[in-house]
N, CA, C and O atoms as a Tinker XYZ file with bonds, in Angstrom:
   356  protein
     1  N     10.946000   12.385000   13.224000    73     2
     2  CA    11.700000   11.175000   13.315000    64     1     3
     3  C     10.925000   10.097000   12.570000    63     2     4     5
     4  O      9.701000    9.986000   12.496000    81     3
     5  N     11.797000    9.377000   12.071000    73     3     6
     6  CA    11.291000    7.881000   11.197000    64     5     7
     7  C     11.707000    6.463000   11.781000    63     6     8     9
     8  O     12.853000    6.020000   11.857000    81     7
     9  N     10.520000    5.845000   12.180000    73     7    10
    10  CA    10.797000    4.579000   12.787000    64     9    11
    11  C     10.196000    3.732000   11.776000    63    10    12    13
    12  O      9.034000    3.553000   11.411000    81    11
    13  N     11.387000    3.234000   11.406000    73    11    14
    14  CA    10.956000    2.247000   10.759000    64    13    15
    15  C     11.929000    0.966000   10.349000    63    14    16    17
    16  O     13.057000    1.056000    9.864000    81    15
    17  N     11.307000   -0.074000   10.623000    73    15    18
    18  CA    10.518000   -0.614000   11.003000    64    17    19
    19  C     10.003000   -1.609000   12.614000    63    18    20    21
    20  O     10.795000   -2.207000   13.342000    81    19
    21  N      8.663000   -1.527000   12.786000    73    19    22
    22  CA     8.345000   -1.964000   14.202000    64    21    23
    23  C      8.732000   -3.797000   13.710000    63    22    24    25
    24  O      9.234000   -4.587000   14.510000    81    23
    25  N      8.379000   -4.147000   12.326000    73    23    26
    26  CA     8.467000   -5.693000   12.558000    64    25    27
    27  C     10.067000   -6.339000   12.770000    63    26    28    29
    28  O     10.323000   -7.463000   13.203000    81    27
    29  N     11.120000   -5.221000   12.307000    73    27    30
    30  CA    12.072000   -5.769000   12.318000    64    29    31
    31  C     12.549000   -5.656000   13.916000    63    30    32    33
    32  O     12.931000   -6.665000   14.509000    81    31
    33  N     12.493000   -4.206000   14.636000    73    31    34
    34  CA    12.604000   -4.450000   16.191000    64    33    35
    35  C     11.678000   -5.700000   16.830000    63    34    36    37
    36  O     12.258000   -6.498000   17.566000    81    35
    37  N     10.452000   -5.852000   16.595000    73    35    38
    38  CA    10.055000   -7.401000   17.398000    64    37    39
    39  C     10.840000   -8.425000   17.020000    63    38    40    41
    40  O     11.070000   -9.250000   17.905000    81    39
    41  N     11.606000   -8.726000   15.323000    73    39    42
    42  CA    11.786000  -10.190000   15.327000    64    41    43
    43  C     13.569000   -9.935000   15.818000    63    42    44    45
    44  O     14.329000  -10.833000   15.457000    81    43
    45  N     14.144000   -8.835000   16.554000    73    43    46
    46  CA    15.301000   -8.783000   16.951000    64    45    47
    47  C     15.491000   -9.635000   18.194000    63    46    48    49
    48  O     16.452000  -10.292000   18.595000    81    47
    49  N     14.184000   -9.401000   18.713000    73    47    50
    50  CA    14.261000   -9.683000   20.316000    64    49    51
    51  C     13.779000  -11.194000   20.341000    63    50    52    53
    52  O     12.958000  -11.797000   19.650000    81    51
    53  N     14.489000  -11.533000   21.260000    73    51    54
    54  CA    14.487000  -13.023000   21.453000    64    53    55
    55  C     13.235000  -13.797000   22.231000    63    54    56    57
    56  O     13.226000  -13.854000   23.460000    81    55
    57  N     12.227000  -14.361000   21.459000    73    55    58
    58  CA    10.993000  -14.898000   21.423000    64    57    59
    59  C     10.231000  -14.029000   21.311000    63    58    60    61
    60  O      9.111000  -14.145000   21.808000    81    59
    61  N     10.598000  -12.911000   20.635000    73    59    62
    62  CA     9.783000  -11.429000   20.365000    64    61    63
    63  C      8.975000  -10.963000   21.672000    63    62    64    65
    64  O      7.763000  -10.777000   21.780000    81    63
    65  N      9.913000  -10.838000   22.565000    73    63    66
    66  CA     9.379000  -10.439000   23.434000    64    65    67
    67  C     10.172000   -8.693000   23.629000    63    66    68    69
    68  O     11.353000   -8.375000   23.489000    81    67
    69  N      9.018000   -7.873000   23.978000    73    67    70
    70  CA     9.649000   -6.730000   23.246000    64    69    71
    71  C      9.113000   -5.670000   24.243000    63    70    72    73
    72  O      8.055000   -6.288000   24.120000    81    71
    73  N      8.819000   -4.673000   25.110000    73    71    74
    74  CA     8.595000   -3.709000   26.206000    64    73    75
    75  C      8.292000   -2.773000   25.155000    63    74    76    77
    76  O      8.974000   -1.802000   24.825000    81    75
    77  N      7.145000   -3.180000   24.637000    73    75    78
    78  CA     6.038000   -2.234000   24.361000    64    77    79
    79  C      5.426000   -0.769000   25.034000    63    78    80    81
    80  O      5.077000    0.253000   24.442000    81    79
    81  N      5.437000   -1.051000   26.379000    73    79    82
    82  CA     5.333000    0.281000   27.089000    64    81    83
    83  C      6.549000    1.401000   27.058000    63    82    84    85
    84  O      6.670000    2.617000   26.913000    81    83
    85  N      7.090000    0.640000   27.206000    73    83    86
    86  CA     9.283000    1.847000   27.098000    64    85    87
    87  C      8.709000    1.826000   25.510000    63    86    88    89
    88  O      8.676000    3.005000   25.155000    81    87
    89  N      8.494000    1.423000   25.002000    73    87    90
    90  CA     8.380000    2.197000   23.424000    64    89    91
    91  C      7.207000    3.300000   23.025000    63    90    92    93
    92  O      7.259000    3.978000   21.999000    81    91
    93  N      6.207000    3.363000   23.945000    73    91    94
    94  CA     5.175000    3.885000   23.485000    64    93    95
    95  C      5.862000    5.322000   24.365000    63    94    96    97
    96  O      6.107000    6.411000   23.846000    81    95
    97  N      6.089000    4.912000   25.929000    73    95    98
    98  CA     6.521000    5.998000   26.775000    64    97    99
    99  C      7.822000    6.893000   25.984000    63    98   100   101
   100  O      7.914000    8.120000   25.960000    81    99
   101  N      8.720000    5.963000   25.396000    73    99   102
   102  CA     9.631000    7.237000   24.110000    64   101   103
   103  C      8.984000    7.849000   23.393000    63   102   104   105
   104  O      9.112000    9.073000   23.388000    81   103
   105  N      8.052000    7.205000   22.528000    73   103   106
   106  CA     6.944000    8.124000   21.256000    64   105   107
   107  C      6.100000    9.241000   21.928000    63   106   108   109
   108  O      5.907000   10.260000   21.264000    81   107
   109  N      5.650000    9.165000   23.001000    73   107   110
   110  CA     4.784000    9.924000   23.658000    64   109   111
   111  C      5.242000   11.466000   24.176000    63   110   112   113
   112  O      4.623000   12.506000   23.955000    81   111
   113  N      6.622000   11.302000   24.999000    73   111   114
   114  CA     7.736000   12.253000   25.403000    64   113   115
   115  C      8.676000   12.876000   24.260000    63   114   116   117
   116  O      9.776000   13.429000   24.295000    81   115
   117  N      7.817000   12.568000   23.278000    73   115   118
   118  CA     8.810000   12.976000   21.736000    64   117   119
   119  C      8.146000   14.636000   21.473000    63   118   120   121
   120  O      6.985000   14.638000   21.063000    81   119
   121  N      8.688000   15.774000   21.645000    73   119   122
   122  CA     8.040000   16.966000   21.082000    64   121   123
   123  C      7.494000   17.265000   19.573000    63   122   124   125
   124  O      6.498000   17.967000   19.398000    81   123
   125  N      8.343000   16.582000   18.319000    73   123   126
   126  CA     8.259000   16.730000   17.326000    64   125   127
   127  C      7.117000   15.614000   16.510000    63   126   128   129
   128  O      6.179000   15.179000   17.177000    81   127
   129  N      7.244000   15.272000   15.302000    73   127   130
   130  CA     6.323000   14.400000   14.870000    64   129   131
   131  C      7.109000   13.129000   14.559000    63   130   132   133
   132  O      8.319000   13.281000   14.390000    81   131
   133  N      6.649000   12.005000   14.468000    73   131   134
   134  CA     6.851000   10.739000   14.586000    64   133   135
   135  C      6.381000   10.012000   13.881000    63   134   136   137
   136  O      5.191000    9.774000   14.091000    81   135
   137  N      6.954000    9.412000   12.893000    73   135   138
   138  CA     5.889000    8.369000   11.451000    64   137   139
   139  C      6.699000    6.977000   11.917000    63   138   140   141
   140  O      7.782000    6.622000   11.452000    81   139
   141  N      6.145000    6.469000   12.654000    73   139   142
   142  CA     6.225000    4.635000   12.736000    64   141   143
   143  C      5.399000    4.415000   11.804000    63   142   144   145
   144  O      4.279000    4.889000   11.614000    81   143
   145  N      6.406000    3.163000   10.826000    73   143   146
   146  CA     6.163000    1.890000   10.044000    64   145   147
   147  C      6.248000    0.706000   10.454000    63   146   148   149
   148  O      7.326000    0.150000   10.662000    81   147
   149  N      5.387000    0.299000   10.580000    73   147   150
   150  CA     4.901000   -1.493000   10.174000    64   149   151
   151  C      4.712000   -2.273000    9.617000    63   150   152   153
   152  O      4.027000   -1.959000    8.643000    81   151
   153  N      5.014000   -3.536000    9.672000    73   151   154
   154  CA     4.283000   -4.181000    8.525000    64   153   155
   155  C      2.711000   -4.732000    8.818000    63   154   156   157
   156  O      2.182000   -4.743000    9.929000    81   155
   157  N      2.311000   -5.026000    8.002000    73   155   158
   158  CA     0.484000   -5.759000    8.208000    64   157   159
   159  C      0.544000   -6.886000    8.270000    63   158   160   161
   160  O      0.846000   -7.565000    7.288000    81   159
   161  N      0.200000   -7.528000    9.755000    73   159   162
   162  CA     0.261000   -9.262000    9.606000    64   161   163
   163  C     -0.700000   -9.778000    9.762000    63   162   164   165
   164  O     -0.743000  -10.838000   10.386000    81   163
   165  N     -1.657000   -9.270000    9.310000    73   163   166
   166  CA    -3.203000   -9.920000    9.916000    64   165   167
   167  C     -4.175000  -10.457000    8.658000    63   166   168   169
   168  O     -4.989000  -11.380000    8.685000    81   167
   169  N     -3.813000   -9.564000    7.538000    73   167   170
   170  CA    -4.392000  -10.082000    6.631000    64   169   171
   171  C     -3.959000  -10.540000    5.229000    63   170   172   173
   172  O     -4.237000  -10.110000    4.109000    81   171
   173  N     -3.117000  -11.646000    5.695000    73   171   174
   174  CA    -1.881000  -12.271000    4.802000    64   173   175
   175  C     -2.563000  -13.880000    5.004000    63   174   176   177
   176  O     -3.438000  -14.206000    5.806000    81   175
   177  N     -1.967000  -14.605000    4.162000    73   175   178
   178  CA    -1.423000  -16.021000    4.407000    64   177   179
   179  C     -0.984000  -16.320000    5.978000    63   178   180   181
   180  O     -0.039000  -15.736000    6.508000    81   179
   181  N     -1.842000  -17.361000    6.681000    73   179   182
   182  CA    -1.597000  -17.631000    7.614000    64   181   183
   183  C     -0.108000  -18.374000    7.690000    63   182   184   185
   184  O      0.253000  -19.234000    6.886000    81   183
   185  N      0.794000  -17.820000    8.948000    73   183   186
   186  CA     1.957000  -18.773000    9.054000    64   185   187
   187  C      1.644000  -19.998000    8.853000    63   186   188   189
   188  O      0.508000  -20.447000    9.009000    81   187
   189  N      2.656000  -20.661000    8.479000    73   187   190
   190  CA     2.699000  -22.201000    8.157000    64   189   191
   191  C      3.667000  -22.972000    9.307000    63   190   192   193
   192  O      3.720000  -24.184000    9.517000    81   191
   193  N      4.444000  -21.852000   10.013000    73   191   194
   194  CA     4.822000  -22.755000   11.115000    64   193   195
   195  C      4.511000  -21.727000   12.448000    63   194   196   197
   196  O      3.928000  -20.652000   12.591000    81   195
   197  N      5.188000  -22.615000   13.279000    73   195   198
   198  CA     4.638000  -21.863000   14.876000    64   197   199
   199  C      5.408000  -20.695000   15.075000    63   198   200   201
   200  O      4.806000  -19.666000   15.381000    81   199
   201  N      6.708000  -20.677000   14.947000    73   199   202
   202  CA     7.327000  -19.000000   15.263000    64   201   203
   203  C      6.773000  -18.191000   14.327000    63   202   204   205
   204  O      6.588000  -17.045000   14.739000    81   203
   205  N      6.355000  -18.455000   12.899000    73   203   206
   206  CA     5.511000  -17.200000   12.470000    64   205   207
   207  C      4.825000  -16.842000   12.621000    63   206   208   209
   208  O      4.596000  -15.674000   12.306000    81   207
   209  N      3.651000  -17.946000   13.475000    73   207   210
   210  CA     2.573000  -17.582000   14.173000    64   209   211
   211  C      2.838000  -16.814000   15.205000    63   210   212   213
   212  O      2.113000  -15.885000   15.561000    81   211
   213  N      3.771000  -17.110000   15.689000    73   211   214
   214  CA     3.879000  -15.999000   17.123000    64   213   215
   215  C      4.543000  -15.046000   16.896000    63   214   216   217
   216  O      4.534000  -14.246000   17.831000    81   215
   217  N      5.381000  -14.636000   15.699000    73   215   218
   218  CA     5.730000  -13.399000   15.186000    64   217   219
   219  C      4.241000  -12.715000   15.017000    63   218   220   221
   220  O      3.797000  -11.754000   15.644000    81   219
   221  N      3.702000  -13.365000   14.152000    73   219   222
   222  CA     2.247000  -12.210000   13.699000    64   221   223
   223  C      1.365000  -12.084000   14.772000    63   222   224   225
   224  O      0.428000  -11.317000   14.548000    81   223
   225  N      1.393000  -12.799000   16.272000    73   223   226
   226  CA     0.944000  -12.459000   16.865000    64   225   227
   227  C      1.493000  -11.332000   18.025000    63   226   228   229
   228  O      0.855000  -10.584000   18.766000    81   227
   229  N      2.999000  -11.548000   17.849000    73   227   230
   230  CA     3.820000  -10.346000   18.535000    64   229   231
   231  C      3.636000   -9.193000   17.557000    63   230   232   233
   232  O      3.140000   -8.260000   18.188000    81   231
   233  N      3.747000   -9.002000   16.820000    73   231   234
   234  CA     4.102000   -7.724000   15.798000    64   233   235
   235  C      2.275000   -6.932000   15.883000    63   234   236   237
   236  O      1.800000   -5.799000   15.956000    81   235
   237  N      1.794000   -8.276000   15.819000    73   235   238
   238  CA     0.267000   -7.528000   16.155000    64   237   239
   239  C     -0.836000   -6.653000   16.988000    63   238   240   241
   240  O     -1.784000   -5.898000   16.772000    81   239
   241  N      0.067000   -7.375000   18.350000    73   239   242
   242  CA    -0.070000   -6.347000   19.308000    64   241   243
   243  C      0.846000   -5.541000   19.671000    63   242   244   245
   244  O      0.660000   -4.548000   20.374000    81   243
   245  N      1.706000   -5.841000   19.301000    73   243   246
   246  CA     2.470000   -4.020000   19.356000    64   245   247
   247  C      1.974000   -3.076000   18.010000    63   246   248   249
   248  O      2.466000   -1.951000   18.097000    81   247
   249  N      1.409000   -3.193000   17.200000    73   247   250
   250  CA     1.184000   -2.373000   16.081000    64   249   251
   251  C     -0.486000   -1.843000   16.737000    63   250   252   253
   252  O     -1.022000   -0.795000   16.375000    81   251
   253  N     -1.053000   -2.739000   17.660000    73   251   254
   254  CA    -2.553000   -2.322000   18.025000    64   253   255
   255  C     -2.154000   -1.341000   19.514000    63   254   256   257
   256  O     -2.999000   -0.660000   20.095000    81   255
   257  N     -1.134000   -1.422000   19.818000    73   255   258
   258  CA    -0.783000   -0.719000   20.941000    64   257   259
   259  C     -0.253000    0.571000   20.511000    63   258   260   261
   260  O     -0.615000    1.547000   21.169000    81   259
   261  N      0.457000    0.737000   19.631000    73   259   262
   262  CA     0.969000    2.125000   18.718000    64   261   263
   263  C      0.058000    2.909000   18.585000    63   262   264   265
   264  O     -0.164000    4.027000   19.048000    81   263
   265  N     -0.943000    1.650000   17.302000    73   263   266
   266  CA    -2.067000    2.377000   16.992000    64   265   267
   267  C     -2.891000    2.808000   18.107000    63   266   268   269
   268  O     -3.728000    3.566000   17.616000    81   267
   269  N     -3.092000    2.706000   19.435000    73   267   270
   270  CA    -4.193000    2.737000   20.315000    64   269   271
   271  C     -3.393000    4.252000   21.090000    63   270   272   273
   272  O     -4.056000    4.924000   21.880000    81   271
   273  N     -2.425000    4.511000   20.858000    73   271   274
   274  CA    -1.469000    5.830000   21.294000    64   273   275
   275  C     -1.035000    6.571000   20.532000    63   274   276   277
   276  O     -0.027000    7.206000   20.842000    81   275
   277  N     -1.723000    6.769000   19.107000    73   275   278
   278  CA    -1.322000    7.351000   18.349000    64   277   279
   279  C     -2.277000    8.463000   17.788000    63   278   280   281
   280  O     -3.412000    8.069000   17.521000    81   279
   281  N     -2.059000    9.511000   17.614000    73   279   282
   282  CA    -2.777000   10.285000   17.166000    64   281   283
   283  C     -3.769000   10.182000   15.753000    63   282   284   285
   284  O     -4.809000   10.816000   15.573000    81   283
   285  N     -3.151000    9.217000   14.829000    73   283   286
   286  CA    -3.495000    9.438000   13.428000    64   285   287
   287  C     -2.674000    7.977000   13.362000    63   286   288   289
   288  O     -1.558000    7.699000   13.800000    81   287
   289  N     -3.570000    7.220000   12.707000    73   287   290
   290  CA    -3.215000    5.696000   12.352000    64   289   291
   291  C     -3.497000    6.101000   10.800000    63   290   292   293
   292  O     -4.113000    7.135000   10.540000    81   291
   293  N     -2.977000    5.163000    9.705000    73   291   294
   294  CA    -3.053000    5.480000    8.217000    64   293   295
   295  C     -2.438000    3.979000    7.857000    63   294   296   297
   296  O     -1.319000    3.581000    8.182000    81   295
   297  N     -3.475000    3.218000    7.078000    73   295   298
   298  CA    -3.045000    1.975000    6.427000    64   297   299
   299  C     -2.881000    2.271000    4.706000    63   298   300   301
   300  O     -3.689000    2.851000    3.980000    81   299
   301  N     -1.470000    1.627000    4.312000    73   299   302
   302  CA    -1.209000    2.140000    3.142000    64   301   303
   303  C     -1.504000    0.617000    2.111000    63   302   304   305
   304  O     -0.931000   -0.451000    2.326000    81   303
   305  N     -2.306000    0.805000    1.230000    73   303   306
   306  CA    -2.048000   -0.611000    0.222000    64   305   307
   307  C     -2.103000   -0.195000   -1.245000    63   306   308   309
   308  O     -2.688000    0.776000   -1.725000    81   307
   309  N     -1.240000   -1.301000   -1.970000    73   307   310
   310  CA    -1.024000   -0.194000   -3.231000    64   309   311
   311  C     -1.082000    1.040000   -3.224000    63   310   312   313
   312  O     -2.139000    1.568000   -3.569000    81   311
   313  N      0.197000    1.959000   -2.773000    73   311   314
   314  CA    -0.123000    3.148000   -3.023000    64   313   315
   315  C     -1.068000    3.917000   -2.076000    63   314   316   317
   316  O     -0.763000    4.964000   -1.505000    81   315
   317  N     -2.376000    3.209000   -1.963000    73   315   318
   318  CA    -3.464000    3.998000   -1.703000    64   317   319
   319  C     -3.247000    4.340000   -0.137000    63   318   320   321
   320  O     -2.727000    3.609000    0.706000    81   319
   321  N     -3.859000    5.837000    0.063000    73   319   322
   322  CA    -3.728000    5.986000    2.090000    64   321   323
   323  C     -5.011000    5.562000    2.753000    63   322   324   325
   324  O     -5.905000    5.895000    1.976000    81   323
   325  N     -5.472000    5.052000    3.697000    73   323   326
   326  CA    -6.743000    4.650000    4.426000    64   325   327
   327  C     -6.369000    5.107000    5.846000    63   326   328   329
   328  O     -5.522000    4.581000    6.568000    81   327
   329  N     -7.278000    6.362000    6.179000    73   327   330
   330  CA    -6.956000    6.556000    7.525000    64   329   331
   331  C     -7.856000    5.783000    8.424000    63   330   332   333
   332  O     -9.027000    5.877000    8.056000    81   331
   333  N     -7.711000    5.162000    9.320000    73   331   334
   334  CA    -8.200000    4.196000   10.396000    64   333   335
   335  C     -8.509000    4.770000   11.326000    63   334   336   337
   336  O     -7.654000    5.275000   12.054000    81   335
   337  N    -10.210000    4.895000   11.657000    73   335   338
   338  CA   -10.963000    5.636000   12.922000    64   337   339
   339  C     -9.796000    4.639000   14.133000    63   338   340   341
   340  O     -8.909000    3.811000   13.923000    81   339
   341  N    -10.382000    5.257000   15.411000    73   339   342
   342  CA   -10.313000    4.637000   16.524000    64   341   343
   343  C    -10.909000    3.723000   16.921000    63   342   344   345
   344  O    -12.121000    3.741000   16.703000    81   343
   345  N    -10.358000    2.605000   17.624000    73   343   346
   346  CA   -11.043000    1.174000   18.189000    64   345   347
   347  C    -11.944000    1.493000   18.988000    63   346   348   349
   348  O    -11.809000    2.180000   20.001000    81   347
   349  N    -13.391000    0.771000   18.369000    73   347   350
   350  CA   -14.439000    1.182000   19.386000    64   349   351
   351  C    -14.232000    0.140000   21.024000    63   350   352   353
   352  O    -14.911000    0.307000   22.038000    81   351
   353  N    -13.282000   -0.740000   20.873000    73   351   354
   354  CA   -12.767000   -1.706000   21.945000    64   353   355
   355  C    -11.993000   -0.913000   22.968000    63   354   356
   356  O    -11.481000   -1.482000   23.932000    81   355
């Protein structure tokens, strides 16, 4: 299955408030394999107003919560793949 994308389900929900756990608890109970996409909001141009700030701060912790339940995290830029150890946090 292909999920994609996690930023467009957070900015659906109204003040991006979004049940992160019911999403991880579907991915988890999934038998087959699972490629969630995201976007990267952390190392961009800081928002210039306050709901984008709290978009990149919603989208951020649900993408660190994925990643923290996920078997295999992989950051893609230009092209290139970067697989991402586990949070020593």
């Amino acid at each position: 299955m292909l999920v994609d994308s996690l930023g467009t389900w957070v900015a659906a929900h109204d003040g991006f408030d979004v049940d992160v756990d019911a999403l991880i608890g579907a991915l988890a109970t999934r038998t087959g394999d699972t490629v969630v996409v995201s976007e990267e909001v952390g190392l961009g141009v800081h928002p210039s107003t306050d709901i984008g700030g709290r978009f990149r701060d919603a989208l951020g912790l649900v993408n660190q919560r994925v990643a923290d339940a996920a078997d295999r995290v992989l950051l893609v830029v230009a092209g290139r793949v970067l697989p991402l150890d586990r949070s020593p946090w």
